[in-house]
C-alpha positions in Angstrom: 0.0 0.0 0.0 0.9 3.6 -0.7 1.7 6.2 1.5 -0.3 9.5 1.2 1.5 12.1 0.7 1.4 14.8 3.1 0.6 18.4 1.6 1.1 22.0 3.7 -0.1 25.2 3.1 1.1 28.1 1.8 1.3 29.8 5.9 3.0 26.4 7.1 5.5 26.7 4.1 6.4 29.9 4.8 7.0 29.7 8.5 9.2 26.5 8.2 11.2 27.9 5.5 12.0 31.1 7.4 12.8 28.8 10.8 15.1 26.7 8.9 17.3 29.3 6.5 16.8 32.1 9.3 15.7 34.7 6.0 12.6 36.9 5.9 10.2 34.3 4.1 6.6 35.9 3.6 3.6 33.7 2.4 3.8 36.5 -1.0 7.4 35.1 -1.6 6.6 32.0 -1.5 3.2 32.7 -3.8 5.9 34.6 -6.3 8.4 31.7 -6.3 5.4 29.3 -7.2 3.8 31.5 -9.9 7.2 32.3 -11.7 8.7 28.9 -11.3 7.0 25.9 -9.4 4.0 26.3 -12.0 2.5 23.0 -10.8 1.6 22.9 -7.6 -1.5 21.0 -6.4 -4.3 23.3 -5.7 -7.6 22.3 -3.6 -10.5 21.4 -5.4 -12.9 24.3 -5.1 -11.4 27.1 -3.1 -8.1 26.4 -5.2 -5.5 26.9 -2.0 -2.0 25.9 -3.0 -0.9 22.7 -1.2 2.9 22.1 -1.5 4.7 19.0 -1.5 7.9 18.0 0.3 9.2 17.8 -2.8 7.7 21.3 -3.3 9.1 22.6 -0.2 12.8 21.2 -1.1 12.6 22.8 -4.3 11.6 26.6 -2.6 14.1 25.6 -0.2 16.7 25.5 -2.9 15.0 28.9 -4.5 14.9 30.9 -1.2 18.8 30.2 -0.9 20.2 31.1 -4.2 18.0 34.2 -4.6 19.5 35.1 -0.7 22.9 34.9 -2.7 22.1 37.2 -5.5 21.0 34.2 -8.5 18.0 35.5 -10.6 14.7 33.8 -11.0 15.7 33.1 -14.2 18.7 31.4 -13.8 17.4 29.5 -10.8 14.4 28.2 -13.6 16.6 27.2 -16.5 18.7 25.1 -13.5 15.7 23.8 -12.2 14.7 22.2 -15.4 17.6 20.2 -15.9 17.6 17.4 -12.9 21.3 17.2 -12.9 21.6 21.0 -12.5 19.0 20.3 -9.5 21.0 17.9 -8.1 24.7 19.9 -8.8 22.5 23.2 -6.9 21.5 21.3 -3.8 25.0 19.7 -3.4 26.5 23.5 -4.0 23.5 24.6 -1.0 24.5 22.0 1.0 28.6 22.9 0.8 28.0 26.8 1.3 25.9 25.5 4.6 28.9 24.0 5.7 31.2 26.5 5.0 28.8 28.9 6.5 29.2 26.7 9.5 33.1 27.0 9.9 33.1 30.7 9.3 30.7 31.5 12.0 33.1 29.5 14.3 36.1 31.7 12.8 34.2 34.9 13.5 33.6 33.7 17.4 37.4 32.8 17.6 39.1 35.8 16.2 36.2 37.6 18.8 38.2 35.7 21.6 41.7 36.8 20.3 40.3 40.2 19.9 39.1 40.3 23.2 41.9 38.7 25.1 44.5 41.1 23.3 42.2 44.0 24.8 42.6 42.2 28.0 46.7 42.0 28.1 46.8 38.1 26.8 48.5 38.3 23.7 51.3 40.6 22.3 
């Protein structure tokens, strides 16, 4: 038997996506990123509310971080078409996390240096 795929709304998705990448994600983002590129999301029958996907929500996660780093909508499209360009971008997202990582541990040790030469502790 199948599993059934869970769906979220467009308020859940927001929210989540904001938590986890610690940007400003509003529920009209998210609405742009899915008119100008996720073009088939799975709407309710009658009232037509978007319901995204995890699959959906990997995908804006992916958008939501290159546009934070200055890649067009554009761009992030003509990527998004090609699976191995999905794939290359999400391993790319994944190292610059990383890398993120180790600089925020740099910054918070050359704080320490700074503040123990202010202190007398190193010459």
């Amino acid at each position: 038997m199948e599993e059934e795929k869970k769906y979220y709304g467009v308020a859940e998705v927001a929210e989540k996506l904001g938590k986890e990448l610690r940007v400003n994600v509003t529920e009209s983002r998210i609405r742009r990123f899915e008119n100008d590129i996720l073009t088939d999301v799975k709407r309710t029958e009658g009232n037509e509310y978007r319901q995204f996907s995890e699959d959906d929500i990997e995908k804006l996660r992916m958008i939501i971080a290159l546009t934070e780093i200055g890649i067009g909508v554009d761009v992030i499209k003509a990527f998004l078409d090609e699976p191995i360009n999905a794939k290359l971008i999400i391993s790319l997202i994944e190292r610059a996390s990383a890398l993120e990582s180790i600089l925020v541990l740099i910054r918070n040790y050359i704080g320490k240096i700074g503040e123990s030469d202010k202190a007398g502790g190193i010459r």
